[in-house]
DSSP file (Angstrom, degrees, kcal/mol; ACC not computed):
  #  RESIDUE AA STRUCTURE BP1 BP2  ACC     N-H-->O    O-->H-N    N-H-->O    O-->H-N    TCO  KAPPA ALPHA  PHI   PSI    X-CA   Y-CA   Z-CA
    1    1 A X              0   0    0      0, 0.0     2,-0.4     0, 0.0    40,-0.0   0.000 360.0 360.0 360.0 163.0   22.2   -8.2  -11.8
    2    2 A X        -     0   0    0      1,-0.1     3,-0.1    38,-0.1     2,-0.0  -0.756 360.0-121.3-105.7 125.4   23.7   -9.4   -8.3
    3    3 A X        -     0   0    0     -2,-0.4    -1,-0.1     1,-0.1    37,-0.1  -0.311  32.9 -80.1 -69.1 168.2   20.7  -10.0   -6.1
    4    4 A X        -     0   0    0     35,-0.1     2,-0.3     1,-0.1    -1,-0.1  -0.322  51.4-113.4 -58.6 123.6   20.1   -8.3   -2.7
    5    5 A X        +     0   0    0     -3,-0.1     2,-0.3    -2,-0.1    -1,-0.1  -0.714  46.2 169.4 -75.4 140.8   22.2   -9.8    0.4
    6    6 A X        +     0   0    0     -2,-0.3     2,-0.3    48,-0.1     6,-0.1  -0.975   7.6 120.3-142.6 138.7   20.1  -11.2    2.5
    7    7 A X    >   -     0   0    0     -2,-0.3     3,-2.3     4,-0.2     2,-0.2  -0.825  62.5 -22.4-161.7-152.3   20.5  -13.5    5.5
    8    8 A X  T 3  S+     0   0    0     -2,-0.3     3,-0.1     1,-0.2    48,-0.0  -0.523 122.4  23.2 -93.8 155.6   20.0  -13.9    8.9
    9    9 A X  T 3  S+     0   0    0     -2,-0.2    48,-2.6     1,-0.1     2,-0.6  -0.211 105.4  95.7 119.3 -50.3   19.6  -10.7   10.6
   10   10 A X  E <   -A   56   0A   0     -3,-2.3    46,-0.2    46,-0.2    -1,-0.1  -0.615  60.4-140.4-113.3 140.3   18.6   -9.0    7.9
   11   11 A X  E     -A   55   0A   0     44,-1.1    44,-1.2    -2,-0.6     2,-0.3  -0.482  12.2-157.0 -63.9 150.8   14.8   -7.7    5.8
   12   12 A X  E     +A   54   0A   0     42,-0.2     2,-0.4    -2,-0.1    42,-0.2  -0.958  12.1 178.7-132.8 141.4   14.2   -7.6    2.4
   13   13 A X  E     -A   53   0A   0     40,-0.7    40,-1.4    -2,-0.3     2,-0.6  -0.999  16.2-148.0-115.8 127.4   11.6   -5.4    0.7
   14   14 A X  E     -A   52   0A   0     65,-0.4    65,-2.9    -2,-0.4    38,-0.2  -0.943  21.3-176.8-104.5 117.7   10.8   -5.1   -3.3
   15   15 A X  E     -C   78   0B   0     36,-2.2    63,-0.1    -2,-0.6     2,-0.1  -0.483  15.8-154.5 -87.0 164.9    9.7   -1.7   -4.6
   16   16 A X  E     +C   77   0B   0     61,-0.8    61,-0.8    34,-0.2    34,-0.2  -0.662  29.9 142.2-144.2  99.3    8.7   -0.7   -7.8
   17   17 A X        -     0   0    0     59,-0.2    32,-5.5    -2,-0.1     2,-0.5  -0.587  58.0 -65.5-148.3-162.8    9.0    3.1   -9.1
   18   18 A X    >   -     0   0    0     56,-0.6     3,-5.7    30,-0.3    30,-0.1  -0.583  52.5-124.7-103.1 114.2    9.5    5.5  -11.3
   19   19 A X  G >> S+     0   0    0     -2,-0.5     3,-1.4    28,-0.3     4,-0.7   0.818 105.3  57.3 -21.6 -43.8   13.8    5.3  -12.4
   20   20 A X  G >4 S+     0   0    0      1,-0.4     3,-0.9     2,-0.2    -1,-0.3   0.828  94.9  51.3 -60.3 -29.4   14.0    8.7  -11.4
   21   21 A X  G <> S+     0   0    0     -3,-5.7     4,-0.7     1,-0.2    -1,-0.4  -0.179  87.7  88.8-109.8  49.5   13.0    8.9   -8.3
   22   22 A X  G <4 S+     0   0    0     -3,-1.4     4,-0.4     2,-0.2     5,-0.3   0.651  88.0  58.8 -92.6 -40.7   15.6    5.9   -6.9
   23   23 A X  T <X S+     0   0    0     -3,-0.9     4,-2.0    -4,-0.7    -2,-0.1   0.841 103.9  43.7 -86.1   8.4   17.9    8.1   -6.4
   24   24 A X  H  >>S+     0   0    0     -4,-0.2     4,-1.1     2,-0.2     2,-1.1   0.884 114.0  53.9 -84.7 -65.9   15.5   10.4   -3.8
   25   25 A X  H  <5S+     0   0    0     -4,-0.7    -1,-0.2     1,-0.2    -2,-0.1   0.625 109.1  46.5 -47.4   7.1   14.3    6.9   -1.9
   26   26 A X  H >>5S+     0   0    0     -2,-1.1     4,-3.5    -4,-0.4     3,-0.7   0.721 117.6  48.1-107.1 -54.7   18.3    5.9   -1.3
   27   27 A X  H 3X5S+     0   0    0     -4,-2.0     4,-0.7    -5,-0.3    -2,-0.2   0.752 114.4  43.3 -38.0 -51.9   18.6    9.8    0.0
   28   28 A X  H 3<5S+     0   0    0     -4,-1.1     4,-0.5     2,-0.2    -1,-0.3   0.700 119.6  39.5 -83.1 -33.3   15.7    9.7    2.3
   29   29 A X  H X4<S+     0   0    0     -3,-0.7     6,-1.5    -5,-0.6     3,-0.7   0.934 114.4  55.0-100.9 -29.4   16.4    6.1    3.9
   30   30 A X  H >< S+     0   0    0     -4,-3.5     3,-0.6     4,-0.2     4,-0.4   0.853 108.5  51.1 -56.9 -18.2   20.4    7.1    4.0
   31   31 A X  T 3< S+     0   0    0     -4,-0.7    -1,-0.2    -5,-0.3    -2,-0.2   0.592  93.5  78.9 -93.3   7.8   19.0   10.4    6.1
   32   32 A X  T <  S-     0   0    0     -3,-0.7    -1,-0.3    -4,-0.5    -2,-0.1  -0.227 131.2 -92.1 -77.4  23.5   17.3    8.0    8.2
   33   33 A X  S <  S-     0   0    0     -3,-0.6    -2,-0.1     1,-0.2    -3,-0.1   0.805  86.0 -50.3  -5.4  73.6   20.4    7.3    9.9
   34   34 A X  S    S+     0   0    0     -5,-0.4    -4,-0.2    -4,-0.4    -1,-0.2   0.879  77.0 174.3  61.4  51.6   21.0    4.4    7.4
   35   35 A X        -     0   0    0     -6,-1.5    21,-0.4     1,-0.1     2,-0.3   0.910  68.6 -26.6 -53.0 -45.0   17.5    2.6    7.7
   36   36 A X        -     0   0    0    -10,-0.2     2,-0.3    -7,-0.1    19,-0.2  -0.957  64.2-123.2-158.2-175.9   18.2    0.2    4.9
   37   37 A X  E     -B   54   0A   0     17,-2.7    17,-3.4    -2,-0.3     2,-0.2  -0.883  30.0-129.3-132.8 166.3   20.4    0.4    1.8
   38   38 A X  E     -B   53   0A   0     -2,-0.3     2,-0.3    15,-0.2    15,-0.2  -0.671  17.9-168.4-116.1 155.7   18.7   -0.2   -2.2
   39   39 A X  E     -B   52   0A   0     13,-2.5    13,-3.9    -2,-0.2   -35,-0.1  -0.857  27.1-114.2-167.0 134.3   19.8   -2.4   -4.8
   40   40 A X  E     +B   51   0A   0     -2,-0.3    11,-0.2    11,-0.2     3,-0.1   0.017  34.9 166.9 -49.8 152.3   18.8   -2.5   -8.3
   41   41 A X  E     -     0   0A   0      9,-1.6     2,-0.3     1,-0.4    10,-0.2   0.259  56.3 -39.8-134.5 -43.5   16.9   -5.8   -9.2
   42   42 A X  E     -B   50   0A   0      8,-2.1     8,-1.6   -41,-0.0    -1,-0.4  -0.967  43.7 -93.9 166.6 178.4   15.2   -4.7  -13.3
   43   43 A X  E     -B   49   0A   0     -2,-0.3     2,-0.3     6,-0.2     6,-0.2  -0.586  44.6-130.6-131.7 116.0   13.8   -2.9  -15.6
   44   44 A X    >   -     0   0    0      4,-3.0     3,-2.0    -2,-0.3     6,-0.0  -0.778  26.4-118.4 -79.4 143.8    9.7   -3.1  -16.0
   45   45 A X  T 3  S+     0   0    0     -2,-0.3    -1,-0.1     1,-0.3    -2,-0.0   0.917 119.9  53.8   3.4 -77.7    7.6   -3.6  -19.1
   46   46 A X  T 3  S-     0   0    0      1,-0.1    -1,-0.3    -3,-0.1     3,-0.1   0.433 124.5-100.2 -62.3  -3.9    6.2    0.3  -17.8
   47   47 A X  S <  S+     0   0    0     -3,-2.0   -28,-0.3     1,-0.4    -1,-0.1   0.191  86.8 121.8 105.7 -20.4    9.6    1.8  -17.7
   48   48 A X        -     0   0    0      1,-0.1    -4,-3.0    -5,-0.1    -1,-0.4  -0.059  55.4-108.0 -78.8-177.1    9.8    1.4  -14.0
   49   49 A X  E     - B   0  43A   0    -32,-5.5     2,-0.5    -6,-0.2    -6,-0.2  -0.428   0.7-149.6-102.8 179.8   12.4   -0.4  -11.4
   50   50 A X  E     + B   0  42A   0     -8,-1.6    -8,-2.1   -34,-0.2    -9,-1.6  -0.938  31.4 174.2-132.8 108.0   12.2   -3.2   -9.3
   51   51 A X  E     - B   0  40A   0     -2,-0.5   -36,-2.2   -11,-0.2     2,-0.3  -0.971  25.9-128.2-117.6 153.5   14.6   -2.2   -6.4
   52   52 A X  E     -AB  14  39A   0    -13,-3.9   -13,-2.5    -2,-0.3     2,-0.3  -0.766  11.4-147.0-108.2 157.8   15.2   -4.4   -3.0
   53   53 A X  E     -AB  13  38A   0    -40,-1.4   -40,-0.7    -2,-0.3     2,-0.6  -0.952  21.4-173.1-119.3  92.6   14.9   -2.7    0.3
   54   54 A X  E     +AB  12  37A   0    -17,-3.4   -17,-2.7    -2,-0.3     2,-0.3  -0.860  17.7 136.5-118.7 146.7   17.4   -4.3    2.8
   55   55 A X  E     -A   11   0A   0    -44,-1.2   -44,-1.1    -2,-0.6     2,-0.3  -0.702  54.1 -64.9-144.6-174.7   17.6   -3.6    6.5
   56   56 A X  E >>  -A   10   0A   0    -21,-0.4     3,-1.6    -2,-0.3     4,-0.8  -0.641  46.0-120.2 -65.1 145.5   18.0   -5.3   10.0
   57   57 A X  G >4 S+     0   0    0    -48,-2.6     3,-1.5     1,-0.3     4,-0.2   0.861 112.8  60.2 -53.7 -56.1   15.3   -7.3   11.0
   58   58 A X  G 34 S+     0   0    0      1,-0.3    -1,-0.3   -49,-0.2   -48,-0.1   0.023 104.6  44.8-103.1  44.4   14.8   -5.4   13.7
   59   59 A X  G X> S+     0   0    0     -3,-1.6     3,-2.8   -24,-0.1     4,-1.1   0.360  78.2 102.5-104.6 -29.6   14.0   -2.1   11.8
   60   60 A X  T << S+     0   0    0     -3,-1.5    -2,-0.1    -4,-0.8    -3,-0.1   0.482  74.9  58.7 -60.9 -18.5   11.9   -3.8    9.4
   61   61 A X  T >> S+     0   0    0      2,-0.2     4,-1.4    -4,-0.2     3,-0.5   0.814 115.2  39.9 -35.4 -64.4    8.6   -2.3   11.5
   62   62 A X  H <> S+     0   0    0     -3,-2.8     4,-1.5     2,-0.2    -2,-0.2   0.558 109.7  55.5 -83.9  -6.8   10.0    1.0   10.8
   63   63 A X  H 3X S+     0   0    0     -4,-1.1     4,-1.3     2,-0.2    -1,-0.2   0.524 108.3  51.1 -95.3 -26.8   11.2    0.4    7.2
   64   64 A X  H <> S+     0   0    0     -3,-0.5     4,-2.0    -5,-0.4     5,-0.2   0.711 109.8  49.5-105.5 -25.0    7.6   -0.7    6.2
   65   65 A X  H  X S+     0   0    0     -4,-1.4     4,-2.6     2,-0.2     5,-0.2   0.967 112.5  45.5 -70.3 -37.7    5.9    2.6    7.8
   66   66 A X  H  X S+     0   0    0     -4,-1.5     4,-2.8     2,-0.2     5,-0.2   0.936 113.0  51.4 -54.2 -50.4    8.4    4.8    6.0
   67   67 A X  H  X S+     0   0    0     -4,-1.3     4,-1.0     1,-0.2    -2,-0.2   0.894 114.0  47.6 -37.0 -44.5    7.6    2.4    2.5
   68   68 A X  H >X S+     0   0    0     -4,-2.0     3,-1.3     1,-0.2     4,-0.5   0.994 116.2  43.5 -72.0 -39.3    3.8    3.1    3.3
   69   69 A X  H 3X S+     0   0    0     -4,-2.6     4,-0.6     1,-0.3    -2,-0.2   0.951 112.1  49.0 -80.4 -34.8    4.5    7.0    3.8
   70   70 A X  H 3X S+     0   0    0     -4,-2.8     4,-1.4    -5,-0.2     6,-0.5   0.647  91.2  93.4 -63.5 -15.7    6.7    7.5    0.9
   71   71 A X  H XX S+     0   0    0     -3,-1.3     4,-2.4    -4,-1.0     3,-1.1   0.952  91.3  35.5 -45.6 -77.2    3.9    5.6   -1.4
   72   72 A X  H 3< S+     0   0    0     -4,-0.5    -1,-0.2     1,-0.2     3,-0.2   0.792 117.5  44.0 -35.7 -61.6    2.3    8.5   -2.5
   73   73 A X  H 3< S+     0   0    0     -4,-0.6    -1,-0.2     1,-0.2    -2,-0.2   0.439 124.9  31.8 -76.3   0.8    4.5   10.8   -2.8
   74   74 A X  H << S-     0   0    0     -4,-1.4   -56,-0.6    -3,-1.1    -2,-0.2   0.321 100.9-124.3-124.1 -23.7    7.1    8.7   -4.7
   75   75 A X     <  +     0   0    0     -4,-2.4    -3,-0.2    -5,-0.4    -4,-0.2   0.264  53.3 151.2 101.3 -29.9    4.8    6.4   -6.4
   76   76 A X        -     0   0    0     -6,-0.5     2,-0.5    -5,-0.3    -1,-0.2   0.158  27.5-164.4 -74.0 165.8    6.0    3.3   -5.3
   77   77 A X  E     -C   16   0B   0    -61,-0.8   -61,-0.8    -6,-0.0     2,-0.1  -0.993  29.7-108.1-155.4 159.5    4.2    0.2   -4.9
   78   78 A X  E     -C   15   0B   0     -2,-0.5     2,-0.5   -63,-0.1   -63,-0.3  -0.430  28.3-150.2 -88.5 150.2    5.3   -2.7   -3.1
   79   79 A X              0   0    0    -65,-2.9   -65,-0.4     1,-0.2    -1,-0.1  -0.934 360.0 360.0-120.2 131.0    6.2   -5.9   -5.4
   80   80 A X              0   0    0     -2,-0.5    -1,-0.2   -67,-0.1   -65,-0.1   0.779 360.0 360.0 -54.2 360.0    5.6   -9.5   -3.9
């Protein structure tokens, strides 16, 4: 798979959740007036994904409060 652009400028975040629900956390940060855009990274062991989180730098504040509120209700949990 094509890793996540990243450069300068720009955040990177790694989730991990449940396939299904990828396509509500790209819905919810595209109605976020584009907060960051997702890109597949694999496939877990548990069934779940590994997607990267990428944003402006200077979002990345707001990008990790949304990650923390979405935890719960989405599942996800942050991957070093």
């Amino acid at each position: 798979m094509k890793p996540a652009p990243i450069g300068e400028g720009l955040a990177l975040r790694r989730v991990r959740l449940a396939r299904e629900d990828v396509y509500v956390l790209g819905g919810i940060l595209a109605g976020e007036d584009h907060l960051a855009s997702i890109h597949g990274e694999g496939a877990c062991a548990d069934g779940r994904v590994v997607v990267a989180i990428v944003t402006a730098s200077a979002r990345a504040a707001e990008l990790d409060a949304w990650l923390d509120e979405l935890a719960g209700p989405l599942g996800l949990e942050r991957d070093p």
